[in-house]
C-alpha atoms as an extended CHARMM CRD file, in Angstrom:
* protein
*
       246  EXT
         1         1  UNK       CA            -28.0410000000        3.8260000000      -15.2660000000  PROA      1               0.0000000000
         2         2  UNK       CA            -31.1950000000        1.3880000000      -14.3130000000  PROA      2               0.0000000000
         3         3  UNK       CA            -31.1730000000       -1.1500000000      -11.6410000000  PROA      3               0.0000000000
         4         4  UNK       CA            -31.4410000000       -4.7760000000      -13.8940000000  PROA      4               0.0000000000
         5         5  UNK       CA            -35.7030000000       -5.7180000000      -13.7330000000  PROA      5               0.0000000000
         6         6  UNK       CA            -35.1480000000       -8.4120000000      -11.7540000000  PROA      6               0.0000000000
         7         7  UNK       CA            -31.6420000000       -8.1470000000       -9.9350000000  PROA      7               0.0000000000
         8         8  UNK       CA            -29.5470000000      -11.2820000000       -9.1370000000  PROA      8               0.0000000000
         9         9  UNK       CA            -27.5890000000      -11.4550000000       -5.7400000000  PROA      9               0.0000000000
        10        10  UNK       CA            -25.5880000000      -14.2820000000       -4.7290000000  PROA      10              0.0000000000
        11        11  UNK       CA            -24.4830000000      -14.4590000000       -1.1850000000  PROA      11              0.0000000000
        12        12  UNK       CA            -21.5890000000      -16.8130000000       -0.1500000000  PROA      12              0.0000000000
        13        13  UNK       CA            -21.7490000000      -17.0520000000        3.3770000000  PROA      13              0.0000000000
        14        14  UNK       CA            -22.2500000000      -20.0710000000        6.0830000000  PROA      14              0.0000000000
        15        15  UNK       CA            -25.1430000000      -17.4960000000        7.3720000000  PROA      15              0.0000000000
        16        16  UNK       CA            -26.1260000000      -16.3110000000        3.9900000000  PROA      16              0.0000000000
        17        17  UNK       CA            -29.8960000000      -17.8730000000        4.5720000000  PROA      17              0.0000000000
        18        18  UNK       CA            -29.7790000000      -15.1080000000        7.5800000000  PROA      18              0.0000000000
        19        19  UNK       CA            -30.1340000000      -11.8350000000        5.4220000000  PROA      19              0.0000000000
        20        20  UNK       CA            -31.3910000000      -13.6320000000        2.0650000000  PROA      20              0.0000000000
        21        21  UNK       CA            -35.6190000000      -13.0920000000        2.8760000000  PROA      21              0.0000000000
        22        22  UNK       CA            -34.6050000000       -9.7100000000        4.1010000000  PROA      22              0.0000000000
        23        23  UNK       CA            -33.0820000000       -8.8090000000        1.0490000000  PROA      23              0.0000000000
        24        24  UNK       CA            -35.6340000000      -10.4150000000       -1.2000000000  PROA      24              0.0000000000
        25        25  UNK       CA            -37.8710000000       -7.4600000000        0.3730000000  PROA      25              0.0000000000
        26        26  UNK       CA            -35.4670000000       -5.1180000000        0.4530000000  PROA      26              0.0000000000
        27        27  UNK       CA            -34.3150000000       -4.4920000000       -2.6570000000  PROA      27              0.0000000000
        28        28  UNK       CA            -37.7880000000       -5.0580000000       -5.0280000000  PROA      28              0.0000000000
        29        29  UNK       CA            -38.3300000000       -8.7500000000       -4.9580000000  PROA      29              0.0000000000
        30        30  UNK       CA            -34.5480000000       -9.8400000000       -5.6890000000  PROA      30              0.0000000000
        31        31  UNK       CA            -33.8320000000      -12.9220000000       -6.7090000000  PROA      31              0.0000000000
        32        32  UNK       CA            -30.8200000000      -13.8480000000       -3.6790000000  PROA      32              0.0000000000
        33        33  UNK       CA            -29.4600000000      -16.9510000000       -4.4950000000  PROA      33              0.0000000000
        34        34  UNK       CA            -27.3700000000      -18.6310000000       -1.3490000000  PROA      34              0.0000000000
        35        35  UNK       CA            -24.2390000000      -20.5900000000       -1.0160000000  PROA      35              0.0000000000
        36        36  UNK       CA            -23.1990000000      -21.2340000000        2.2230000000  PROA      36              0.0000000000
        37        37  UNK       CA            -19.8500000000      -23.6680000000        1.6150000000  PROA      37              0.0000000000
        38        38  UNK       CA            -17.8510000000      -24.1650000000       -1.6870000000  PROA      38              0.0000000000
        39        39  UNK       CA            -19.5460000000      -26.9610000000       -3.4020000000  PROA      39              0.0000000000
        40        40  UNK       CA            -22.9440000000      -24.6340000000       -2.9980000000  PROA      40              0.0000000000
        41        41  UNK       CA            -20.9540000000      -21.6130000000       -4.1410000000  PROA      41              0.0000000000
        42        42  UNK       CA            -19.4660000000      -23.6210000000       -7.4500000000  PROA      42              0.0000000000
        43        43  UNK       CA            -23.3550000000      -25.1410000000       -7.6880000000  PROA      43              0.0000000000
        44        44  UNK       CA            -24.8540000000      -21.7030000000       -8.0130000000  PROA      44              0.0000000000
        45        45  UNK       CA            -22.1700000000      -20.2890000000      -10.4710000000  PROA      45              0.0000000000
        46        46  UNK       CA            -21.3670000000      -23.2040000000      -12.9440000000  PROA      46              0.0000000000
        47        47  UNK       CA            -24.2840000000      -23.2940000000      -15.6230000000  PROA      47              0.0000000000
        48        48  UNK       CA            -26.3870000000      -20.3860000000      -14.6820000000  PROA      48              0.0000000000
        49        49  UNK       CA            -26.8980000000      -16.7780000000      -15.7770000000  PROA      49              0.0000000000
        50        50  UNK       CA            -24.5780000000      -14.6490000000      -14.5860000000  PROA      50              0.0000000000
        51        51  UNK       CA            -25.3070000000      -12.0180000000      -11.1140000000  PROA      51              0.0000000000
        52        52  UNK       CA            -25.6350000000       -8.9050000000      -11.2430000000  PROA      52              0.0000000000
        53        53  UNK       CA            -23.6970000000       -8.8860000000       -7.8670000000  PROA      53              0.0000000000
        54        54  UNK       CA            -22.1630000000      -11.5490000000       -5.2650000000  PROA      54              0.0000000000
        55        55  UNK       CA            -21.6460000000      -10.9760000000       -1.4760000000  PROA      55              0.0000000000
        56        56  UNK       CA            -19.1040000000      -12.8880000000       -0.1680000000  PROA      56              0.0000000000
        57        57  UNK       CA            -17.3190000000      -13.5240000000        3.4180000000  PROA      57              0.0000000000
        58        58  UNK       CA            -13.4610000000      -12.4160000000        3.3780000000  PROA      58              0.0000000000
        59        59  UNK       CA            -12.7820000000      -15.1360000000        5.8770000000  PROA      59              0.0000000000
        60        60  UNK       CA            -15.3040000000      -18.0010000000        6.0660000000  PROA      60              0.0000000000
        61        61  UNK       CA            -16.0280000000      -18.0950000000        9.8410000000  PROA      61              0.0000000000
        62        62  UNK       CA            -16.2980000000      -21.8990000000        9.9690000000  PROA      62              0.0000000000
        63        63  UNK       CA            -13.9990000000      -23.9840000000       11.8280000000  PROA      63              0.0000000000
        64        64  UNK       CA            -13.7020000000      -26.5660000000        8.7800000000  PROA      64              0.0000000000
        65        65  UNK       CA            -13.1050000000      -23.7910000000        5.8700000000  PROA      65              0.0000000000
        66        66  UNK       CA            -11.2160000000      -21.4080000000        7.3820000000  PROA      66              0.0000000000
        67        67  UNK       CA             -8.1740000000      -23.0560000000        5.7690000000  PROA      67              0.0000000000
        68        68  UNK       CA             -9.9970000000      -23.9430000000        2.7450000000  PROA      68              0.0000000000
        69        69  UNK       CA            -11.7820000000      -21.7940000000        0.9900000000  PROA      69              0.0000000000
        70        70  UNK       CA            -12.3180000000      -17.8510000000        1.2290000000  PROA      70              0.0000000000
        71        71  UNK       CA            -13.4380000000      -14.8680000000       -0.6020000000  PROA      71              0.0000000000
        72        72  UNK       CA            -10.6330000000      -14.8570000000       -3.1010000000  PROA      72              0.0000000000
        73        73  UNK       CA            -11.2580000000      -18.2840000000       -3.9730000000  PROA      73              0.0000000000
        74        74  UNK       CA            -14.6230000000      -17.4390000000       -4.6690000000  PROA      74              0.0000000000
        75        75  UNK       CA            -13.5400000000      -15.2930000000       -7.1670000000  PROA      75              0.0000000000
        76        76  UNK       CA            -11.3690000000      -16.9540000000       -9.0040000000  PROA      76              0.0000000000
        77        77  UNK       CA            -13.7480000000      -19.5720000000       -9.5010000000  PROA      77              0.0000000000
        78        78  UNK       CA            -16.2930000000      -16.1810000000      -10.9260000000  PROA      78              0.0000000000
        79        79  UNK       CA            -13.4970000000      -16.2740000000      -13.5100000000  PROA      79              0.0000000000
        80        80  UNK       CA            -12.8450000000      -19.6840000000      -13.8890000000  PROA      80              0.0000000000
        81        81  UNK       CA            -15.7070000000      -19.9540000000      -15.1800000000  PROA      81              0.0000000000
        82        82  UNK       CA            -16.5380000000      -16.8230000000      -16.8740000000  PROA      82              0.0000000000
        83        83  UNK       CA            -19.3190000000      -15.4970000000      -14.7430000000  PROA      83              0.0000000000
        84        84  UNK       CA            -17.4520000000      -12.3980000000      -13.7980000000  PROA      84              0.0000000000
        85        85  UNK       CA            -19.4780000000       -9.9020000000      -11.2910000000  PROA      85              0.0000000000
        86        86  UNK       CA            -19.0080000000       -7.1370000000       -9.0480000000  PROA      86              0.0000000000
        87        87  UNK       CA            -17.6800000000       -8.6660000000       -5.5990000000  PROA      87              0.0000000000
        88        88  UNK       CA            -18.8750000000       -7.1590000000       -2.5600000000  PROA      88              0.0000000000
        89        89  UNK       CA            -16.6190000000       -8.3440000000        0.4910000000  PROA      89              0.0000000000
        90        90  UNK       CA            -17.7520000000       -8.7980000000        3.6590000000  PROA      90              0.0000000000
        91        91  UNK       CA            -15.2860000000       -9.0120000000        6.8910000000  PROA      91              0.0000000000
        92        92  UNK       CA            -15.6240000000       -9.8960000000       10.6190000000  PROA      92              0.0000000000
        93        93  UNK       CA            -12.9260000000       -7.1280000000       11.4830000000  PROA      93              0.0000000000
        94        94  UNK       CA            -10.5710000000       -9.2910000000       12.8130000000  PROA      94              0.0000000000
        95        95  UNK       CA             -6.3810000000       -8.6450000000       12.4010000000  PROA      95              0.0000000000
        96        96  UNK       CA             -6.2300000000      -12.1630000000       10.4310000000  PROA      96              0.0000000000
        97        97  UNK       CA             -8.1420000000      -10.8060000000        7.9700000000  PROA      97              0.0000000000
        98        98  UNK       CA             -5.5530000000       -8.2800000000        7.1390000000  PROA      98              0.0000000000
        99        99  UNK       CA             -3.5710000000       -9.6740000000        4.1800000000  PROA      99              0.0000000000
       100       100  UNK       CA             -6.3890000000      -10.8230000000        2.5460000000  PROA      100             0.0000000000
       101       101  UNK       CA             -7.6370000000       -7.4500000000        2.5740000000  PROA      101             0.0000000000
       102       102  UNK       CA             -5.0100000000       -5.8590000000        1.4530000000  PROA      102             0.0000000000
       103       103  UNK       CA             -5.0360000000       -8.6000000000       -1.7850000000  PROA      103             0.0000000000
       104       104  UNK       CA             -8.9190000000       -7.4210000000       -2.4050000000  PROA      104             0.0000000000
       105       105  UNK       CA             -8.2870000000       -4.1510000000       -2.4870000000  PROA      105             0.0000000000
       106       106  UNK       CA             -5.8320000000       -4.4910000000       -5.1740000000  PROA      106             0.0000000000
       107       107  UNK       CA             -8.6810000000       -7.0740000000       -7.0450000000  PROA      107             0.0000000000
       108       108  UNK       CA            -10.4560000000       -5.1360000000       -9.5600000000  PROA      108             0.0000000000
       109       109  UNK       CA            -13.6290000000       -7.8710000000       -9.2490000000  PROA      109             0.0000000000
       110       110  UNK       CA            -13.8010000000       -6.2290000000       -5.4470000000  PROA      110             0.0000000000
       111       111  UNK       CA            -16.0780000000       -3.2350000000       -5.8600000000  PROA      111             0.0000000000
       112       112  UNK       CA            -16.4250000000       -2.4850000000       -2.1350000000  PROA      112             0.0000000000
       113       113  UNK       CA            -15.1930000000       -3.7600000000        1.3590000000  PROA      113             0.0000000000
       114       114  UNK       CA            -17.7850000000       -3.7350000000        3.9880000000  PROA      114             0.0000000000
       115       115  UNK       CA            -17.7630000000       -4.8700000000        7.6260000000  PROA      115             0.0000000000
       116       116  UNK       CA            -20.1540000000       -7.4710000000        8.7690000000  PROA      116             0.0000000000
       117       117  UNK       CA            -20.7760000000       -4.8560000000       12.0310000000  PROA      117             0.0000000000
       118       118  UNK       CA            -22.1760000000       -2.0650000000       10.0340000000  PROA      118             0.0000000000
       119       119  UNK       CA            -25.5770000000       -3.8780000000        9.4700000000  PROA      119             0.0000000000
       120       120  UNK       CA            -28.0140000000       -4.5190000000        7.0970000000  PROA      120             0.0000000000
       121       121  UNK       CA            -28.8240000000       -0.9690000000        5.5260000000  PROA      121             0.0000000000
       122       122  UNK       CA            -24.7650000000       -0.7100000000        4.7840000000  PROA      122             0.0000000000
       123       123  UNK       CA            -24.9640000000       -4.5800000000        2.9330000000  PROA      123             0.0000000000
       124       124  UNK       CA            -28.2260000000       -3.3980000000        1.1040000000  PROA      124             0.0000000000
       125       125  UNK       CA            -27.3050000000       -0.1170000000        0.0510000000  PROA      125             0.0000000000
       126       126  UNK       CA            -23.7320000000       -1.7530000000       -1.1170000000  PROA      126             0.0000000000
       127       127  UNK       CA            -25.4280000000       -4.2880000000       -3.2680000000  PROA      127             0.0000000000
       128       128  UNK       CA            -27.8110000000       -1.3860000000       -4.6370000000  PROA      128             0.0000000000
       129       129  UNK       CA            -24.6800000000        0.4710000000       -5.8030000000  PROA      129             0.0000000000
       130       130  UNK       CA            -22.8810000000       -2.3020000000       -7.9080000000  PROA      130             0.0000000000
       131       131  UNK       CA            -25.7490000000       -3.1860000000       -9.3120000000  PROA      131             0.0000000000
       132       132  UNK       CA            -25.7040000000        0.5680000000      -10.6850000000  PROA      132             0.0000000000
       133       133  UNK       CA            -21.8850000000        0.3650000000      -11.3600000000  PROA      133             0.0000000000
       134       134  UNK       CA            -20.9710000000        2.7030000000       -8.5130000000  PROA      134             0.0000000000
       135       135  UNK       CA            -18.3660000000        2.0710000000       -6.2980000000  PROA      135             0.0000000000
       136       136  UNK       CA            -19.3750000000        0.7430000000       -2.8080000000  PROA      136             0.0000000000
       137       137  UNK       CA            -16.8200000000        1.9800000000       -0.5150000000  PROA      137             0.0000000000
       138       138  UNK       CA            -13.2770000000        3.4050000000       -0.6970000000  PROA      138             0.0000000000
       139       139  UNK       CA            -11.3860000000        0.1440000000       -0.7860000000  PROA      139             0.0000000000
       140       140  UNK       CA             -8.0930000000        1.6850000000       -1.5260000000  PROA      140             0.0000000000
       141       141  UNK       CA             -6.8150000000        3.4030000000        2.0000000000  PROA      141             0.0000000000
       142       142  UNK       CA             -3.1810000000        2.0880000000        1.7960000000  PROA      142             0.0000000000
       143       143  UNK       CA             -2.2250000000       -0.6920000000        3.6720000000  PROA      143             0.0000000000
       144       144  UNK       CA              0.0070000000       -0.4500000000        6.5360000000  PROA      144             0.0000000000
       145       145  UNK       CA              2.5100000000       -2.7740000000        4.7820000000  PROA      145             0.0000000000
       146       146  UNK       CA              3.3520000000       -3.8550000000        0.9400000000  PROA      146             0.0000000000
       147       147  UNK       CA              0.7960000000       -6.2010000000        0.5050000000  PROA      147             0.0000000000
       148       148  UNK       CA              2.3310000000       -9.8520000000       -0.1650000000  PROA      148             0.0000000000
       149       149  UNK       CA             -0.0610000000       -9.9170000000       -2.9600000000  PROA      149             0.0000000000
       150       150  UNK       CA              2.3470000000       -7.6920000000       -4.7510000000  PROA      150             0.0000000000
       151       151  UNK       CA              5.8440000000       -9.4820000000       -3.2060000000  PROA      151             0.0000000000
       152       152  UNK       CA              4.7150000000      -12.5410000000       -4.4800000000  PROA      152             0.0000000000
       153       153  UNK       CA              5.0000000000      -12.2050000000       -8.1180000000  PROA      153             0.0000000000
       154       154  UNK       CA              7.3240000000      -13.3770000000      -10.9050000000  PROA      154             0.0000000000
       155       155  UNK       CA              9.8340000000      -16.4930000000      -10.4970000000  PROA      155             0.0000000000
       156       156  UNK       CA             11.5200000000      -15.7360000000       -7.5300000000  PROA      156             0.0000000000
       157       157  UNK       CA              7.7820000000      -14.0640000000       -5.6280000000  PROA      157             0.0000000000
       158       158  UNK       CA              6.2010000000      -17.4340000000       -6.7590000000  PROA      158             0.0000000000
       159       159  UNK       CA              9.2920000000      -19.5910000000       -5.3800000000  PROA      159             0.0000000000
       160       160  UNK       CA              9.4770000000      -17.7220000000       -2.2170000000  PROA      160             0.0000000000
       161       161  UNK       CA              5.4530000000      -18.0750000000       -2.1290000000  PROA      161             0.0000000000
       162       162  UNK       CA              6.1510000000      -22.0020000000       -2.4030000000  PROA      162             0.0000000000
       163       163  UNK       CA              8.8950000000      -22.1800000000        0.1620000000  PROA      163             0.0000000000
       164       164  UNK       CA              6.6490000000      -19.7700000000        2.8730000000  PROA      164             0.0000000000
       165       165  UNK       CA              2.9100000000      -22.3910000000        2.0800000000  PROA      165             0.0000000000
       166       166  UNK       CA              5.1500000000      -25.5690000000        2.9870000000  PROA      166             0.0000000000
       167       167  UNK       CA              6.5680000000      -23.4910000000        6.0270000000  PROA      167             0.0000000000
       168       168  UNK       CA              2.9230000000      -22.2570000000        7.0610000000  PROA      168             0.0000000000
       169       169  UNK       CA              0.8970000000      -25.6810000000        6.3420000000  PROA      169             0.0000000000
       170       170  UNK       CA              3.7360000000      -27.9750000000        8.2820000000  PROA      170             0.0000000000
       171       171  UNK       CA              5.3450000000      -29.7400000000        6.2570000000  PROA      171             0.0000000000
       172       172  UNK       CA              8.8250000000      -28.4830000000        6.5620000000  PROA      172             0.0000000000
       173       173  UNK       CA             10.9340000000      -28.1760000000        9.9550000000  PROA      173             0.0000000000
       174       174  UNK       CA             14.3060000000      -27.6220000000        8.3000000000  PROA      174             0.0000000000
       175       175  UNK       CA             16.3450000000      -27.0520000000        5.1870000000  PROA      175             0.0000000000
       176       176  UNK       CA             16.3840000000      -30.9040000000        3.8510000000  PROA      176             0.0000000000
       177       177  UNK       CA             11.9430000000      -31.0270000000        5.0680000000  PROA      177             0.0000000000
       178       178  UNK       CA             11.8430000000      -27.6630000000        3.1460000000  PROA      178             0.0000000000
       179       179  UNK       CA             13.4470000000      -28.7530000000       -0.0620000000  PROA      179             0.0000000000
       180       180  UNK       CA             11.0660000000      -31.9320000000       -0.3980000000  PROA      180             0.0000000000
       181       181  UNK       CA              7.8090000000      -30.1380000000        0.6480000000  PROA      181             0.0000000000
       182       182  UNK       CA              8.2010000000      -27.4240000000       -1.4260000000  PROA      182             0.0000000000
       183       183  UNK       CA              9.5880000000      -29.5110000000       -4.2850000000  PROA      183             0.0000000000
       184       184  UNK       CA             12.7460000000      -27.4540000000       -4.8400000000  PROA      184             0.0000000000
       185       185  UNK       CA             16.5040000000      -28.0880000000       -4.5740000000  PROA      185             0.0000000000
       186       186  UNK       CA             18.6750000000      -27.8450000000       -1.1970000000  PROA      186             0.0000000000
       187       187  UNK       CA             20.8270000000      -25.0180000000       -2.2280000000  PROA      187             0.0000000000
       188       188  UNK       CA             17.1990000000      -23.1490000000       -2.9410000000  PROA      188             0.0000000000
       189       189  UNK       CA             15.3740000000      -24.1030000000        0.3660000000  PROA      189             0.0000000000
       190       190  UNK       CA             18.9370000000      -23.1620000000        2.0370000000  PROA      190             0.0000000000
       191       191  UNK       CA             18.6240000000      -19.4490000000        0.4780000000  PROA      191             0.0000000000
       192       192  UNK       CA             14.6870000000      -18.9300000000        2.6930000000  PROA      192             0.0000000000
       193       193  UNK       CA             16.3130000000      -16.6550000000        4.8940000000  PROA      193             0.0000000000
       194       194  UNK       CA             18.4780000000      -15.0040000000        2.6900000000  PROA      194             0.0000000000
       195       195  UNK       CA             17.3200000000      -14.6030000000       -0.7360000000  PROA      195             0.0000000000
       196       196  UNK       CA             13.3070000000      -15.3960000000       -0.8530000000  PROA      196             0.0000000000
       197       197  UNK       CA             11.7340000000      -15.0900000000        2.4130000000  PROA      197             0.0000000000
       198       198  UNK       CA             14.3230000000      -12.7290000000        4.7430000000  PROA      198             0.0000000000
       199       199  UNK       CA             14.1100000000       -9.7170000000        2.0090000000  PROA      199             0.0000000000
       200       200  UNK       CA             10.1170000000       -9.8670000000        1.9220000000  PROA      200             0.0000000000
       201       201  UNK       CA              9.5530000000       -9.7410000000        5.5750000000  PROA      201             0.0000000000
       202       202  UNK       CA             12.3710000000       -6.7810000000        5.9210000000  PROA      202             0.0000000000
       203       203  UNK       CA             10.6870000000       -5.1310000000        2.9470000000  PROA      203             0.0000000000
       204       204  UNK       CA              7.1500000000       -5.3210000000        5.0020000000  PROA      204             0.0000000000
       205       205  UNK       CA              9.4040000000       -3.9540000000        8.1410000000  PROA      205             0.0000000000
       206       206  UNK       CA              7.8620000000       -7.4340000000       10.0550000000  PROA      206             0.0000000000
       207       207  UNK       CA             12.1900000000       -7.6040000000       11.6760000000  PROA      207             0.0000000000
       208       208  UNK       CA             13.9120000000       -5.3160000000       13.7990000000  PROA      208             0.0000000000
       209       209  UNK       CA             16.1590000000       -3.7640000000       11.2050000000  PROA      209             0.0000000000
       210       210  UNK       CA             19.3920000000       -4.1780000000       14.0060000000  PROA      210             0.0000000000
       211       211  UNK       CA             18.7010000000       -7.6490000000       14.1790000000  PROA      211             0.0000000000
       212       212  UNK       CA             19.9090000000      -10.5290000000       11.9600000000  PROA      212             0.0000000000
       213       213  UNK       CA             17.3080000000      -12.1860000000        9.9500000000  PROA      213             0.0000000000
       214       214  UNK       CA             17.2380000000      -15.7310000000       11.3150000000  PROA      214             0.0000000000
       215       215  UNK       CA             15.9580000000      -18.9730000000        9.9320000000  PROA      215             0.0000000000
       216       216  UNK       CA             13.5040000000      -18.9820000000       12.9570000000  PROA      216             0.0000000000
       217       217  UNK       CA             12.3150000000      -15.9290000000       12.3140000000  PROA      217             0.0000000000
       218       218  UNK       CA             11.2470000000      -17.0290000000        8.9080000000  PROA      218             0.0000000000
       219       219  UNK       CA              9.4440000000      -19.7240000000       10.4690000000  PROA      219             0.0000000000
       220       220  UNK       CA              7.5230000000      -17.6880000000       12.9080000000  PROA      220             0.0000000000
       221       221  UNK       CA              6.3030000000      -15.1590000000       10.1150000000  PROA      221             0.0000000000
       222       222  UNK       CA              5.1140000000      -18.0620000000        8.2920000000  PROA      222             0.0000000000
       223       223  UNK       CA              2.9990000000      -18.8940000000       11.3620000000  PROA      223             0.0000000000
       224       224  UNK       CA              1.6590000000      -15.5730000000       11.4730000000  PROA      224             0.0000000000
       225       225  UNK       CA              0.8290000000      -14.9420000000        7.6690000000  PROA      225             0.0000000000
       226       226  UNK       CA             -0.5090000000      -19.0690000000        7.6420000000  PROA      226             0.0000000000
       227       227  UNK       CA             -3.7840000000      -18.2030000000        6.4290000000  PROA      227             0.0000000000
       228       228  UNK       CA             -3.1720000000      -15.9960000000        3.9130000000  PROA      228             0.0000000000
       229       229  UNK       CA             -0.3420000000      -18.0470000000        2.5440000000  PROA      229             0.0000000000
       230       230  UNK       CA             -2.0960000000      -21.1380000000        2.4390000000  PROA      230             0.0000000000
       231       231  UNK       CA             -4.7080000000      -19.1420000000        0.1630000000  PROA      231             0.0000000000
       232       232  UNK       CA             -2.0520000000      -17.8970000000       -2.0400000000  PROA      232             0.0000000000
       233       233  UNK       CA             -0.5530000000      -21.2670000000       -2.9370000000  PROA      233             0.0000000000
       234       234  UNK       CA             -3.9840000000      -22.6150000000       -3.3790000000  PROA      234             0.0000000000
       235       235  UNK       CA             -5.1820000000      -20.2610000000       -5.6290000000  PROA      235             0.0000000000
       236       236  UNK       CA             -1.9370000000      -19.2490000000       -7.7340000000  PROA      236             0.0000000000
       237       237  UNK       CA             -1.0810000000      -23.4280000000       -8.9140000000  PROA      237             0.0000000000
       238       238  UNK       CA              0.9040000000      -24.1740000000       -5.7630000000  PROA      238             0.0000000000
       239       239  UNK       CA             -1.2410000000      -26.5200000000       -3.8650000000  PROA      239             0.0000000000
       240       240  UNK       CA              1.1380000000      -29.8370000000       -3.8690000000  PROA      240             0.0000000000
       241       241  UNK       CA              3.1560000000      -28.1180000000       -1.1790000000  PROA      241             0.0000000000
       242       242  UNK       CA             -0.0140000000      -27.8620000000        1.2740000000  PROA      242             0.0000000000
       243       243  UNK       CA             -0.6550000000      -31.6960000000        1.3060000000  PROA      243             0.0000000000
       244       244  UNK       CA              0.8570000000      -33.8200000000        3.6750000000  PROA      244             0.0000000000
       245       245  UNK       CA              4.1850000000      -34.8500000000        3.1880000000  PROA      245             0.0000000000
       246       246  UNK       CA              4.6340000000      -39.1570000000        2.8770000000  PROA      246             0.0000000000
């Protein structure tokens, strides 16, 4: 298998420009192509040939995107759009980056998982191997917990995935705030604890099993997981219940 003549590397990060002239040499006069914020990254995929590869952040370490846009956005819009690609993800090695993770491992676009902290040879050497159609890293060490990637599929994943994004983003406080945010009926914003969001965090072991699940408890999971479930509602056709309630 031969390395494309003139390989094409995009890489979506706010310090993409960083490592882009160092890859250029690096890897046999590369064209690197950088987007360091959504609108850039959409720029440099809409219209254009296709890369061979694209580096992207897990979580955009930048105060106004962290809630925004991430690495799984990007590649759904790689899809979107039909520029599919090997996806190299890069991560800061922080514990908020966990369900995401555990979502891109399951991704087949994710060829690798590497850590910002292993340096330059690692992101070099990563990008040489998908270009070649190897696999980057082992991406598939099992996750501590079912990933809510899997817990949130189907009707009743994609309705408890609604109910826990209106939790997380703030617009509900109670049954009646619930039921408007998340656009669903009382007697299905009443059933949170008991029928959508209780038996997923008892399935991930997140409650002591001796202790009764509690509508508080749902809340404070939802606090925890906020970033992750914001993400999810964004990308999977749920984002009415992230905007601000009237």
């Amino acid at each position: 298998m031969h390395m494309p003549n003139r390989l094409r590397v995009l890489v979506a990060s706010p310090l993409g420009h960083v490592v882009a002239a160092p890859l250029e040499s690096a890897l046999d006069s590369a064209h690197i192509a950088v987007a360091t914020d959504e609108d850039e990254f959409v720029r440099s995929v809409v219209g254009n040939v296709r890369f061979d590869v694209v580096v992207s952040d897990l979580i955009w370490n930048r105060p106004e995107m962290e809630w925004t846009f991430d690495g799984l956005d990007a590649i759904g819009i790689l899809a979107e759009h039909d520029r599919h690609a090997p996806v190299i993800l890069a991560t800061q090695g922080y514990g908020l980056e966990q369900d995401h993770l555990d979502e891109a491992r399951l991704r087949n676009e994710v060829v690798g998982v590497i850590a910002k902290s292993d340096g330059f040879a690692t992101l070099m050497n990563s990008i040489r191997a998908a270009a070649l159609g190897q696999s980057v890293a082992e991406k598939v060490e099992p996750p501590r917990r079912k990933p809510l990637y899997e817990l949130l599929t189907g009707q009743r994943g994609h309705t408890a995935g609604r109910l826990a994004g209106a939790i997380a983003s703030g617009n509900a406080s109670d049954g009646a705030s619930l039921a408007r945010a998340a656009k669903v009926s009382p007697n299905t914003a009443n059933k949170v604890t008991s029928h959508y969001l209780g038996p997923i965090i008892e399935a991930r072991g997140e409650h002591p099993a001796a202790s009764p699940m509690t509508q508080a408890a749902v809340y404070r999971w939802c606090g925890l997981h906020a970033r992750y479930l914001i993400s999810w509602c964004r990308r999977h056709g749920h984002p009415d219940v992230l905007a601000p309630m009237p």
